[in-house]
N, CA, C and O atoms as a GROMACS GRO file, in nm:
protein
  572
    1UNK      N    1   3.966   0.337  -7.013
    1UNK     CA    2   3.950   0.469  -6.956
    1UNK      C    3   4.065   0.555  -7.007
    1UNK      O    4   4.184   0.524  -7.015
    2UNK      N    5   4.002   0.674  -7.042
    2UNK     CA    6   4.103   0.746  -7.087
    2UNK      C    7   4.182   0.853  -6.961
    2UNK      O    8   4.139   0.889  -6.852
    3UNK      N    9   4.289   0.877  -7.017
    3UNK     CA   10   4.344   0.978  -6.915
    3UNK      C   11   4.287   1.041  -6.838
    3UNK      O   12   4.276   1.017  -6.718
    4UNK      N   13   4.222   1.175  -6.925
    4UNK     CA   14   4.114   1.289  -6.897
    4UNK      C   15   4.024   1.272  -6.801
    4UNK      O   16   3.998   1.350  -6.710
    5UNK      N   17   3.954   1.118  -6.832
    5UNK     CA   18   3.816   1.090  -6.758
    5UNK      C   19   3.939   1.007  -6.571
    5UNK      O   20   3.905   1.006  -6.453
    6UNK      N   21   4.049   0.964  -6.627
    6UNK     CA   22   4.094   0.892  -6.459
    6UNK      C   23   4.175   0.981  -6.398
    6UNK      O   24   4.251   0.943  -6.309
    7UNK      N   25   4.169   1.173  -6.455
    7UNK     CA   26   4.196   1.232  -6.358
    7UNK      C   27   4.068   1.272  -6.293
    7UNK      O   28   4.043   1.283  -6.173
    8UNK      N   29   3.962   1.300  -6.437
    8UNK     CA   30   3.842   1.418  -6.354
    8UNK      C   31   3.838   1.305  -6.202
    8UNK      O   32   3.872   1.346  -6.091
    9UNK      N   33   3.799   1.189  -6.222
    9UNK     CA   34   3.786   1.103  -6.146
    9UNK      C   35   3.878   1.100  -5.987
    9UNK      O   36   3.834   1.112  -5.873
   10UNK      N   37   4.030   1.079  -6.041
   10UNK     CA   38   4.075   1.159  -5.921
   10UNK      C   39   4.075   1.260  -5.902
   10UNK      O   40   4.181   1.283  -5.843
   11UNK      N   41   4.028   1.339  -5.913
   11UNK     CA   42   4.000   1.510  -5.883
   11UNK      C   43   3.859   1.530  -5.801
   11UNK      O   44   3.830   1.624  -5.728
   12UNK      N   45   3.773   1.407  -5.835
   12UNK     CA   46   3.626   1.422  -5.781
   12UNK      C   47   3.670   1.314  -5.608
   12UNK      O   48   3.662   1.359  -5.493
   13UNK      N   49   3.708   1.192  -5.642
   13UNK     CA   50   3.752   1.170  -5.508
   13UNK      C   51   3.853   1.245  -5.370
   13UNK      O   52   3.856   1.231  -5.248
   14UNK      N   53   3.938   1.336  -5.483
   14UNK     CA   54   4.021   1.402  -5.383
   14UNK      C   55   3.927   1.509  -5.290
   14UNK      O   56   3.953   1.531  -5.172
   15UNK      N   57   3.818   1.570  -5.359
   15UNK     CA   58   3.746   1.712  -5.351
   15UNK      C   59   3.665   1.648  -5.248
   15UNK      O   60   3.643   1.714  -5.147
   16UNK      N   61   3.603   1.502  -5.258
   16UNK     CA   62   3.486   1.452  -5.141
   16UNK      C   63   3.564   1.401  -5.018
   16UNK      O   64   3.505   1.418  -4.911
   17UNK      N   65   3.652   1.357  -5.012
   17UNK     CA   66   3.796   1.340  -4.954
   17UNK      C   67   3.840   1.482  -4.843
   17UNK      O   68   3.870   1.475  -4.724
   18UNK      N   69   3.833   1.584  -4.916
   18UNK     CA   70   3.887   1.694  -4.865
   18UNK      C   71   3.796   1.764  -4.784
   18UNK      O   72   3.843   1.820  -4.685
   19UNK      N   73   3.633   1.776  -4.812
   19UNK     CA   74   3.542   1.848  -4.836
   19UNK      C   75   3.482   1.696  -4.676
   19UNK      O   76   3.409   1.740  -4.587
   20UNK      N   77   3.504   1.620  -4.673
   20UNK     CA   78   3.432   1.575  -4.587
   20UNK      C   79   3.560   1.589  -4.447
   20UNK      O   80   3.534   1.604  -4.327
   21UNK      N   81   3.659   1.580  -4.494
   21UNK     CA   82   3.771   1.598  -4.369
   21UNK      C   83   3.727   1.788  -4.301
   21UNK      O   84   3.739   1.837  -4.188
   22UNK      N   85   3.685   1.838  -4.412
   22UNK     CA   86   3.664   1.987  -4.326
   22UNK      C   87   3.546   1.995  -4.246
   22UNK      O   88   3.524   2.041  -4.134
   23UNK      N   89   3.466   1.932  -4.343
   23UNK     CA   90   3.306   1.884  -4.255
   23UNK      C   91   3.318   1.922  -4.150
   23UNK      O   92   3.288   2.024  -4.089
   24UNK      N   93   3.408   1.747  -4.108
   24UNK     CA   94   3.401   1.696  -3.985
   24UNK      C   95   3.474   1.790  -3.863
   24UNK      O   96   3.437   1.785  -3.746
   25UNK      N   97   3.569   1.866  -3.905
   25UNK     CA   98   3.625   1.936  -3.831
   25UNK      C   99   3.564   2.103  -3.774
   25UNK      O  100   3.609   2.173  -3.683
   26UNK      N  101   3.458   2.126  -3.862
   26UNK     CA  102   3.363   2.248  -3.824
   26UNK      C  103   3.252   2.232  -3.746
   26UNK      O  104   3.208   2.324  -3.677
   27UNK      N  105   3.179   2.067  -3.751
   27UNK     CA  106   3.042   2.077  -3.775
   27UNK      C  107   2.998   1.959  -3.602
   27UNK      O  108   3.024   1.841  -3.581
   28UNK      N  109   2.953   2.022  -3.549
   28UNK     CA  110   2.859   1.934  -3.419
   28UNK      C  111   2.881   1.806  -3.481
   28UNK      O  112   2.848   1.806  -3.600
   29UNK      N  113   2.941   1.664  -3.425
   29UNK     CA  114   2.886   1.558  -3.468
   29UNK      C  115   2.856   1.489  -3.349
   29UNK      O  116   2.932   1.486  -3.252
   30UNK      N  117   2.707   1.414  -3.355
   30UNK     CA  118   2.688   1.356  -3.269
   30UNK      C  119   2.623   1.427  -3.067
   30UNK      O  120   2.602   1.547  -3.050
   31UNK      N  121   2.608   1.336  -2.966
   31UNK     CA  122   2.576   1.409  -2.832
   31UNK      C  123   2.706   1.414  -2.783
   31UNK      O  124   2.785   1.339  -2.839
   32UNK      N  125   2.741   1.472  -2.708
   32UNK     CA  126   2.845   1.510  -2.591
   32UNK      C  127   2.768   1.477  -2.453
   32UNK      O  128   2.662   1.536  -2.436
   33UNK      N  129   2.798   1.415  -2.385
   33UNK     CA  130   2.735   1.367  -2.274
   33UNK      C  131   2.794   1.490  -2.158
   33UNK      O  132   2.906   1.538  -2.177
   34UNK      N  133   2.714   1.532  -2.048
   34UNK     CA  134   2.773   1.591  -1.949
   34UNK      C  135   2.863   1.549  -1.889
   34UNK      O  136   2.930   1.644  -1.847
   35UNK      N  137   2.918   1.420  -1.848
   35UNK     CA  138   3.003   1.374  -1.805
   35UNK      C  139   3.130   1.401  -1.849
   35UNK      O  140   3.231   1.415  -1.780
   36UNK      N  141   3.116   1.410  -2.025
   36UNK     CA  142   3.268   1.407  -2.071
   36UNK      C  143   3.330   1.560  -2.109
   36UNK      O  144   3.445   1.580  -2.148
   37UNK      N  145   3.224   1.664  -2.088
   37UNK     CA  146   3.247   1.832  -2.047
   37UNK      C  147   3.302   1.841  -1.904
   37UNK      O  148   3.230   1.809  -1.809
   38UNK      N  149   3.402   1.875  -1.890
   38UNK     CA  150   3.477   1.877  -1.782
   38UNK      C  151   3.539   2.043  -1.763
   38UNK      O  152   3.659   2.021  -1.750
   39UNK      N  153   3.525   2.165  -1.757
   39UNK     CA  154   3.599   2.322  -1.749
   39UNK      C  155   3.713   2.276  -1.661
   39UNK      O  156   3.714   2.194  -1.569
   40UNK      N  157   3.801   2.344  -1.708
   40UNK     CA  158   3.952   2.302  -1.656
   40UNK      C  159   3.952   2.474  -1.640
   40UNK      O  160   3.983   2.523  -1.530
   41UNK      N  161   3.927   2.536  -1.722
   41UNK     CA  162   3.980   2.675  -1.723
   41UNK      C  163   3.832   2.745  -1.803
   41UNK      O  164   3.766   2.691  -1.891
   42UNK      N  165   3.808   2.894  -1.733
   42UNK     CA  166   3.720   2.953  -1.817
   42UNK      C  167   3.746   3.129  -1.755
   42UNK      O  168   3.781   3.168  -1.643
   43UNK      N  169   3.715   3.197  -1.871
   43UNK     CA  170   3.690   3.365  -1.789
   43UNK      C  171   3.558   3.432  -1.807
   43UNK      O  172   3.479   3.428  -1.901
   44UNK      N  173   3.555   3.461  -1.756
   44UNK     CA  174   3.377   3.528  -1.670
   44UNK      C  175   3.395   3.611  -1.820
   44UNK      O  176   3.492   3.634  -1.892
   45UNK      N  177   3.234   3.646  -1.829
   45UNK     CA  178   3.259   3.742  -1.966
   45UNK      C  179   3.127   3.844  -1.904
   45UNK      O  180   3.030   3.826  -1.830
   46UNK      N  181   3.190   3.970  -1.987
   46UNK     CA  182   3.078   4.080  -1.944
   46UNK      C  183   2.958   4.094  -2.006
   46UNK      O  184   2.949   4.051  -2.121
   47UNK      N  185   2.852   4.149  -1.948
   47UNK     CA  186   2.727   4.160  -2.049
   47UNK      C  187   2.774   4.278  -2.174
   47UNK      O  188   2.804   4.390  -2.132
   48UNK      N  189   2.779   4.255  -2.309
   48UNK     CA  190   2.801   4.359  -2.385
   48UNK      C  191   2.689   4.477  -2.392
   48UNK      O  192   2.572   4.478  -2.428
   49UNK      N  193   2.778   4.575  -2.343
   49UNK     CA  194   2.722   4.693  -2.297
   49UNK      C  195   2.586   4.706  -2.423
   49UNK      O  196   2.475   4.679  -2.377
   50UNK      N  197   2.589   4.736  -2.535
   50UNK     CA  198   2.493   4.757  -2.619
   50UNK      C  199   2.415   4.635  -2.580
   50UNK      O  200   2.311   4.674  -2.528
   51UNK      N  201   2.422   4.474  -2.583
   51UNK     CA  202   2.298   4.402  -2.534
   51UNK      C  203   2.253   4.480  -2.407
   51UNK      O  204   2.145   4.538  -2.415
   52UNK      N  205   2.309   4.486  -2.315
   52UNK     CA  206   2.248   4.549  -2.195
   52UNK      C  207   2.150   4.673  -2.215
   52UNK      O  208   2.035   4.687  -2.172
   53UNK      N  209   2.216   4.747  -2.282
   53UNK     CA  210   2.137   4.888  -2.310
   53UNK      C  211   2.005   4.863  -2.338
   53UNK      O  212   1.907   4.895  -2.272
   54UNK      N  213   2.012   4.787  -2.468
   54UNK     CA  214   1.895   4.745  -2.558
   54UNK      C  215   1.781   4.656  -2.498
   54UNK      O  216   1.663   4.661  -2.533
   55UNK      N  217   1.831   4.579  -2.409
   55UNK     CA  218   1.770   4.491  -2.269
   55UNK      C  219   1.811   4.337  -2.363
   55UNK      O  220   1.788   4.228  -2.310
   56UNK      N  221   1.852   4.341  -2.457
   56UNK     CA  222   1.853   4.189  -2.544
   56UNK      C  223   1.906   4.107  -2.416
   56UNK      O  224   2.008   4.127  -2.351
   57UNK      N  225   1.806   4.007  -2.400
   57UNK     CA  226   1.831   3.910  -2.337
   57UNK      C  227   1.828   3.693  -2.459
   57UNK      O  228   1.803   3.654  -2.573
   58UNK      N  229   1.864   3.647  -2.352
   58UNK     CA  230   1.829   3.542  -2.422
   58UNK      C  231   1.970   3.431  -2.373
   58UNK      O  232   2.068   3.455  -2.302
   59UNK      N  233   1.924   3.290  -2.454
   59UNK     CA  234   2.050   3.172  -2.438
   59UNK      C  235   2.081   3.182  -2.541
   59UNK      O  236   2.007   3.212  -2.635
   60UNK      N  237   2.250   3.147  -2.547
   60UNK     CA  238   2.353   3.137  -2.676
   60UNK      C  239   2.374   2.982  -2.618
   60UNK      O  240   2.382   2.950  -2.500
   61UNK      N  241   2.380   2.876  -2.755
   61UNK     CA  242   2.415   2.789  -2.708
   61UNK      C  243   2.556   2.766  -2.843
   61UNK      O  244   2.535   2.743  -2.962
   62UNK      N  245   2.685   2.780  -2.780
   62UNK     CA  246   2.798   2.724  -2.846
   62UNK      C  247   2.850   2.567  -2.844
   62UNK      O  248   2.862   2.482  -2.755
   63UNK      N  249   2.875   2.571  -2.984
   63UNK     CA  250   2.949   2.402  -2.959
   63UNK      C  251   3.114   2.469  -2.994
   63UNK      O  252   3.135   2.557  -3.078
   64UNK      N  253   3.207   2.411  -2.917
   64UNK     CA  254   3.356   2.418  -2.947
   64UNK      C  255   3.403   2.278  -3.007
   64UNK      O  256   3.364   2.174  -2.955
   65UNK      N  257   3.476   2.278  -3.101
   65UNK     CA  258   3.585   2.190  -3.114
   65UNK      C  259   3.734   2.255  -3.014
   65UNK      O  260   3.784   2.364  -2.987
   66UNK      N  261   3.759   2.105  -2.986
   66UNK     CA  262   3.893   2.103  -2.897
   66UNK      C  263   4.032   2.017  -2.960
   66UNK      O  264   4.021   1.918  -3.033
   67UNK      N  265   4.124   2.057  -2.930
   67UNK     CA  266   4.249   2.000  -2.940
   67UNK      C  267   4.263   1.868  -2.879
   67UNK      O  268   4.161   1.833  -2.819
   68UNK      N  269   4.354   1.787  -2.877
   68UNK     CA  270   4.366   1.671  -2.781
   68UNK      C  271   4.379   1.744  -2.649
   68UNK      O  272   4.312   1.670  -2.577
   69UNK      N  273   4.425   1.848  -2.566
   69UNK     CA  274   4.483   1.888  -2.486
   69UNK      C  275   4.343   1.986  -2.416
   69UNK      O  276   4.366   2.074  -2.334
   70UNK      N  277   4.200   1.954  -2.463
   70UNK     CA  278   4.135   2.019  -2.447
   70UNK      C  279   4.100   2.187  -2.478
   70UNK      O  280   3.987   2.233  -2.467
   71UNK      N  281   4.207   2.258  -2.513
   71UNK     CA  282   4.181   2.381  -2.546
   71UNK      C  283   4.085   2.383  -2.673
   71UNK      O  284   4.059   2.292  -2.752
   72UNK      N  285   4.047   2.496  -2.670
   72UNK     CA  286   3.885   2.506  -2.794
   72UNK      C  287   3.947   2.556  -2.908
   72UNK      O  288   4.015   2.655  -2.882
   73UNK      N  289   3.948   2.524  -3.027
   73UNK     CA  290   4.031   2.550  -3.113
   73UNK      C  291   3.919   2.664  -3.204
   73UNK      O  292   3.925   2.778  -3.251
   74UNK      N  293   3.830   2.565  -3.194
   74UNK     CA  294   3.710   2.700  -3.294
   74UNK      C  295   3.566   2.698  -3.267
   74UNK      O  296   3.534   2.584  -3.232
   75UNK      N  297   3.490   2.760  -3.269
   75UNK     CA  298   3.359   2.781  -3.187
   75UNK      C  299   3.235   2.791  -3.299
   75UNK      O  300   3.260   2.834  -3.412
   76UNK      N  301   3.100   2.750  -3.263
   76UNK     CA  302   3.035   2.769  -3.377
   76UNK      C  303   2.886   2.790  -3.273
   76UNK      O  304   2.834   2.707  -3.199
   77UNK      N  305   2.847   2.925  -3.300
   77UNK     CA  306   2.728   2.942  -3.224
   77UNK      C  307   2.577   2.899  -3.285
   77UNK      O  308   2.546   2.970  -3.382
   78UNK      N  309   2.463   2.785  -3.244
   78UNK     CA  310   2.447   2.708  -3.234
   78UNK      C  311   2.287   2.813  -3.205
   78UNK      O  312   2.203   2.792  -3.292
   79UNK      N  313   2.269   2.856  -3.159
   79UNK     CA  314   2.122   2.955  -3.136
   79UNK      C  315   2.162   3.122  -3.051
   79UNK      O  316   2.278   3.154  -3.023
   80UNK      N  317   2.114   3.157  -3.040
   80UNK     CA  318   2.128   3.315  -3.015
   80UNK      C  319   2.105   3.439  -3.067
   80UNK      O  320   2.092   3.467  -3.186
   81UNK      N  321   2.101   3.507  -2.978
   81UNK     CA  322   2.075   3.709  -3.089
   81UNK      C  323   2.223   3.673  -3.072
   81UNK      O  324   2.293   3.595  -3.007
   82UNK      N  325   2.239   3.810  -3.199
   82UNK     CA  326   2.350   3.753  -3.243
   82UNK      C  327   2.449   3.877  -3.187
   82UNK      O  328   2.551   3.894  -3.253
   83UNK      N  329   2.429   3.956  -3.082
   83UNK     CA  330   2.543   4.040  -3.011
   83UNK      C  331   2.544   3.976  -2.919
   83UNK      O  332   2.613   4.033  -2.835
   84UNK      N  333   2.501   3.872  -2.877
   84UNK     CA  334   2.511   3.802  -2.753
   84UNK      C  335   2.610   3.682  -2.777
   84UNK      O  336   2.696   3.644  -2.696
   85UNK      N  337   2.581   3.622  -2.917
   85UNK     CA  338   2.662   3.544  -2.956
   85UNK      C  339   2.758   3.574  -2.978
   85UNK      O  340   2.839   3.511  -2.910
   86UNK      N  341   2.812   3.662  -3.059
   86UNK     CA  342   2.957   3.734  -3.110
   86UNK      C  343   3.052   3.722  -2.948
   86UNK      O  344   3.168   3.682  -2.932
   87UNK      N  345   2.957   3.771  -2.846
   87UNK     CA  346   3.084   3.762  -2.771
   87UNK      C  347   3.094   3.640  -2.660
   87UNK      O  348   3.182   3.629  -2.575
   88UNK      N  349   3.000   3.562  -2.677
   88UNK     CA  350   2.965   3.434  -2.612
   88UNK      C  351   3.073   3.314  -2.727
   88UNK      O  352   3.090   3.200  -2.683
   89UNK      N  353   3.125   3.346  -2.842
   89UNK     CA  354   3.211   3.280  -2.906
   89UNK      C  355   3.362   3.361  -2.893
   89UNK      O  356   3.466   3.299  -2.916
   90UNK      N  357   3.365   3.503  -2.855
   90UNK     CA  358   3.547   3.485  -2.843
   90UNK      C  359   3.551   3.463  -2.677
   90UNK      O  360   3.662   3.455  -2.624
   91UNK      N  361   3.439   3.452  -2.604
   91UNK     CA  362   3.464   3.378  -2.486
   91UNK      C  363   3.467   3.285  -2.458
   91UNK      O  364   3.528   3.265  -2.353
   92UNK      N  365   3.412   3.176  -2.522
   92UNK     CA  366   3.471   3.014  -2.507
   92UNK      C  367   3.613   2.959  -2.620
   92UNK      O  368   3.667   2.849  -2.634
   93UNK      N  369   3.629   3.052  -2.665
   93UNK     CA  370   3.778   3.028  -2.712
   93UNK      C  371   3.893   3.046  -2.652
   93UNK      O  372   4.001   3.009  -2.698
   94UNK      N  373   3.867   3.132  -2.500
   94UNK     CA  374   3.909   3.133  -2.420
   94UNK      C  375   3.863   3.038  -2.296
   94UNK      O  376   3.887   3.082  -2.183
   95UNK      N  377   3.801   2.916  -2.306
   95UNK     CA  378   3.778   2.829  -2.192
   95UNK      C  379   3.907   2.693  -2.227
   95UNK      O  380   3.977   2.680  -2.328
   96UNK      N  381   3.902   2.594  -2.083
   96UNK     CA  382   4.000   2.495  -2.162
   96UNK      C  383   3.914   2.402  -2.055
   96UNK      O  384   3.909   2.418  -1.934
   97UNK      N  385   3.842   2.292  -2.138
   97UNK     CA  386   3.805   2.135  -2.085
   97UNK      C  387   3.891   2.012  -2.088
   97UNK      O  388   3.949   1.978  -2.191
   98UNK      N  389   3.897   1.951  -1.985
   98UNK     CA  390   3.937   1.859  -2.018
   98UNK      C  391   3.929   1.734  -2.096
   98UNK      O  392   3.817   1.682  -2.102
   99UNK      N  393   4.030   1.673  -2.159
   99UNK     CA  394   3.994   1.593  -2.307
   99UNK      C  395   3.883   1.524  -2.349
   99UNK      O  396   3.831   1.474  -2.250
  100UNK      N  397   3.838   1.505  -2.423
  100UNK     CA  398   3.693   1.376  -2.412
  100UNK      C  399   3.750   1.321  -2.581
  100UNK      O  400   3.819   1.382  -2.662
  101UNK      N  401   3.687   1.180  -2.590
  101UNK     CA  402   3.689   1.105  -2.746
  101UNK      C  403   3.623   1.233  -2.835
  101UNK      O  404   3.674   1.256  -2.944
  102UNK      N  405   3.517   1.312  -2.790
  102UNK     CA  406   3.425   1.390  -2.893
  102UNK      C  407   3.504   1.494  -2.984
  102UNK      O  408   3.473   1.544  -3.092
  103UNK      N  409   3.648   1.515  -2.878
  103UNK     CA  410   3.697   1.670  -2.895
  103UNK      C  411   3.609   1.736  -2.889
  103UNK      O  412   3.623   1.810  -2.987
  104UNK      N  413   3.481   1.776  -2.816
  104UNK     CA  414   3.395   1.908  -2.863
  104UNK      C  415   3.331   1.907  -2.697
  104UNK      O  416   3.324   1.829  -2.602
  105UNK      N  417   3.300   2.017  -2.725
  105UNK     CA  418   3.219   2.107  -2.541
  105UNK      C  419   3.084   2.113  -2.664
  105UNK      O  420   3.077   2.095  -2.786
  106UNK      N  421   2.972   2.156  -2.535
  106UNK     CA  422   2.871   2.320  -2.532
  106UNK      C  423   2.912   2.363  -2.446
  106UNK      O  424   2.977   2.331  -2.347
  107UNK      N  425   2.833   2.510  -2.525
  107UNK     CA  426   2.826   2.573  -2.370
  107UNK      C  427   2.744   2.655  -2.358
  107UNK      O  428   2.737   2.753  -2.432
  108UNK      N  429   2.648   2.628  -2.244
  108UNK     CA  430   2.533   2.729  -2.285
  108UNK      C  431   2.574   2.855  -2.205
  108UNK      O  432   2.616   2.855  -2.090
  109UNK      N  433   2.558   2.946  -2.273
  109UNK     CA  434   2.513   3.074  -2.177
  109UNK      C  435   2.376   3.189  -2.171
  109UNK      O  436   2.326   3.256  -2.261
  110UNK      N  437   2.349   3.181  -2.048
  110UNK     CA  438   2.250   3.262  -2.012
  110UNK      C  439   2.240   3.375  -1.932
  110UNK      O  440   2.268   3.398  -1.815
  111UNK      N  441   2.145   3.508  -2.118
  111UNK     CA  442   2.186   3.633  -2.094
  111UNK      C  443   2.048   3.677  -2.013
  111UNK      O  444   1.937   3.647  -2.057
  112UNK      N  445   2.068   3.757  -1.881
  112UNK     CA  446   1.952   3.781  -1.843
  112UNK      C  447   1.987   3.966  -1.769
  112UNK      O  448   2.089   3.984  -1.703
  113UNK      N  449   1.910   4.054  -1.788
  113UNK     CA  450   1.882   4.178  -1.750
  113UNK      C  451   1.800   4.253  -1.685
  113UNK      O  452   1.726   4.336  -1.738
  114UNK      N  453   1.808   4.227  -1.557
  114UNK     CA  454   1.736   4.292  -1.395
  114UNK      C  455   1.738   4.433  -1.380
  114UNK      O  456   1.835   4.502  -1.412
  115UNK      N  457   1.628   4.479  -1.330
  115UNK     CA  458   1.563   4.602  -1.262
  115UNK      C  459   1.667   4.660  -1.177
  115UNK      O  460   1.695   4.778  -1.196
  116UNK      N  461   1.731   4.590  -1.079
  116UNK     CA  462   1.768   4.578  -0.940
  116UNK      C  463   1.921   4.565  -0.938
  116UNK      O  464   1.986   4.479  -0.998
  117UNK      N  465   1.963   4.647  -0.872
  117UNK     CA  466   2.102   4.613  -0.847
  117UNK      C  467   2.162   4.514  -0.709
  117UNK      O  468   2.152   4.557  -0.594
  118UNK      N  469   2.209   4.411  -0.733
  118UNK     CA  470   2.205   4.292  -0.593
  118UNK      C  471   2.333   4.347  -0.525
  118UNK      O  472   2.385   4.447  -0.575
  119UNK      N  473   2.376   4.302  -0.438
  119UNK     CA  474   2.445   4.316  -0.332
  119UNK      C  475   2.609   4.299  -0.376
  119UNK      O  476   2.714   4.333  -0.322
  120UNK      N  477   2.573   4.221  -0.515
  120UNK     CA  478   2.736   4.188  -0.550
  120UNK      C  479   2.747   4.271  -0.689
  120UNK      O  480   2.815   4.224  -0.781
  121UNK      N  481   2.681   4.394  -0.703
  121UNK     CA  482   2.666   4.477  -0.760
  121UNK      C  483   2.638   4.443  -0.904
  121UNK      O  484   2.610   4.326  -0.929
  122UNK      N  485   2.642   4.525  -0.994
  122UNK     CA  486   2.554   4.499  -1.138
  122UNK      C  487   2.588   4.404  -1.208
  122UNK      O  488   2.500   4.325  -1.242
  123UNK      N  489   2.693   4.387  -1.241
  123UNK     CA  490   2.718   4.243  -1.341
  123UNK      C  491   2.777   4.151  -1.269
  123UNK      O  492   2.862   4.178  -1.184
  124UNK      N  493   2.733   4.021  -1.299
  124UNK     CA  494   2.759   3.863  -1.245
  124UNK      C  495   2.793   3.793  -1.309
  124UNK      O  496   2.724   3.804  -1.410
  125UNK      N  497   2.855   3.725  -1.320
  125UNK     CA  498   2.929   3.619  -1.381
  125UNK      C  499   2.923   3.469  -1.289
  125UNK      O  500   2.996   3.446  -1.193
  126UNK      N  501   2.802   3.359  -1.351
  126UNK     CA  502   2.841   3.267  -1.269
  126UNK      C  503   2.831   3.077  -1.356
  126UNK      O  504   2.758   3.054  -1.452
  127UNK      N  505   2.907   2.990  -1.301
  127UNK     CA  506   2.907   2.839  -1.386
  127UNK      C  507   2.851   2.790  -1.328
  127UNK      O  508   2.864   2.786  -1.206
  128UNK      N  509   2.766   2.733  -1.394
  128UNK     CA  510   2.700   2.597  -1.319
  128UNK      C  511   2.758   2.494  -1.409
  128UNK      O  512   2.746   2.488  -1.532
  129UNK      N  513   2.820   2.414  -1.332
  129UNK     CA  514   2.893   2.271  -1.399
  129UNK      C  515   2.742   2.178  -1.464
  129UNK      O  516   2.624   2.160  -1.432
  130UNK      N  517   2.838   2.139  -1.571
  130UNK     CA  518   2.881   2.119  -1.621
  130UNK      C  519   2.952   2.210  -1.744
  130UNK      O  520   3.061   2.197  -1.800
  131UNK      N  521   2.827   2.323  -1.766
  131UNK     CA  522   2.856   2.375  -1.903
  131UNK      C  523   2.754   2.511  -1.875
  131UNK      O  524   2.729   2.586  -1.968
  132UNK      N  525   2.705   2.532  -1.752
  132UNK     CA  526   2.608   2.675  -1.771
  132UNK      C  527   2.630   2.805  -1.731
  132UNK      O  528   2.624   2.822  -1.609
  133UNK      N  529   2.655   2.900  -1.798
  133UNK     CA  530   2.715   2.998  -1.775
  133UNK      C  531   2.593   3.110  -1.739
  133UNK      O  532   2.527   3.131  -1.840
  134UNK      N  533   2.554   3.172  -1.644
  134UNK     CA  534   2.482   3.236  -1.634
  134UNK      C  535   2.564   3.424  -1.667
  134UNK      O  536   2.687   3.436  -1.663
  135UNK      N  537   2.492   3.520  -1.689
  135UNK     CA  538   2.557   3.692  -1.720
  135UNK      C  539   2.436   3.756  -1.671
  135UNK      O  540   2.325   3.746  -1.723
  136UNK      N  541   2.458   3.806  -1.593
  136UNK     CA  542   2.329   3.902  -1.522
  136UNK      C  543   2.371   4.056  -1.490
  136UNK      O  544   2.456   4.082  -1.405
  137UNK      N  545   2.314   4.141  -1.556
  137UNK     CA  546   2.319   4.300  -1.558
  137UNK      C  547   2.262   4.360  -1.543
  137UNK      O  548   2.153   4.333  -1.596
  138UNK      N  549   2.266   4.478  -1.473
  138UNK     CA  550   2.127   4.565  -1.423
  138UNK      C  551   2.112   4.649  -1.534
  138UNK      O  552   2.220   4.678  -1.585
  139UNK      N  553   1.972   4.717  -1.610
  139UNK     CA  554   1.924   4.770  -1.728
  139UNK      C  555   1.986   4.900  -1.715
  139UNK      O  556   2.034   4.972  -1.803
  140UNK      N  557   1.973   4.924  -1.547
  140UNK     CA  558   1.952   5.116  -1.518
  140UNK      C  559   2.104   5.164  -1.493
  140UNK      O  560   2.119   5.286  -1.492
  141UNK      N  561   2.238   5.072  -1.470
  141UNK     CA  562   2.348   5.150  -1.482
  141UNK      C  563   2.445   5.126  -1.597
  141UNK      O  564   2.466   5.017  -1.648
  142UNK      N  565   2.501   5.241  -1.630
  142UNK     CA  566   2.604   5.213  -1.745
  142UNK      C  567   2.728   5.164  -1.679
  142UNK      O  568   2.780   5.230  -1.589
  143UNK      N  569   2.775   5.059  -1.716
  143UNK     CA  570   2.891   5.035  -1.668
  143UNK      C  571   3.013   5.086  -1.708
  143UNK      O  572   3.116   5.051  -1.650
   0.00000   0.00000   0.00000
């Protein structure tokens, strides 16, 4: 073997080497069981005024990668319109779960837009454990 050919060579193992370490660090691997999604910390997020306007409703479903320490290091939205998503991902970058082997959450959230203004007035913010985030906004006021 000549030189030339036992670098391209190490140059092709370093690149599948490198290229699978980023993979793994962007990409869903595998289920996350409900059990091992645990919210330690999360903040209510608002309906974005333009989805509201427009009535865009719908589920965003995010997967996070986490730190050992549970905080979400980077988010990758997973189904959704995509103004619903945009802010359904800088809001779980602001959640913190507690640790699991997976490092990774979901999290679903569900965008929904009512006639009616309820008693706890137009926008809601509510979790259902494990991972369900409900956003509920009335169509007819501007907030």
């Amino acid at each position: 073997m000549n030189k030339s050919t036992g670098i391209a060579i190490l140059l092709t193992i370093v690149a599948v080497v490198f290229q699978t370490h980023i993979v793994s660090q962007v990409q869903p691997v595998g289920t996350i069981n409900d059990k091992d999604m645990k919210v330690v910390d999360f903040v209510d997020l608002e309906y974005p005024q333009m989805a509201r306007q427009a009535r865009i409703q719908g589920v965003v479903v995010v997967w996070a990668r986490l730190d050992e320490k549970g905080n979400v290091l980077d988010t990758k939205a997973l189904s959704g319109a995509e103004v619903l998503a945009a802010a359904s991902l800088e809001n779980a970058k602001r959640w913190r779960f507690q640790p699991n082997a997976a490092r990774a959450a979901v999290i679903v959230y569900n965008f929904r837009v009512t006639d009616s203004e309820s008693k706890s007035g137009c926008s809601h913010f509510s979790l259902e454990p494990p991972n369900f985030a409900t956003i509920t906004a009335c169509a007819n006021k501007i907030q």
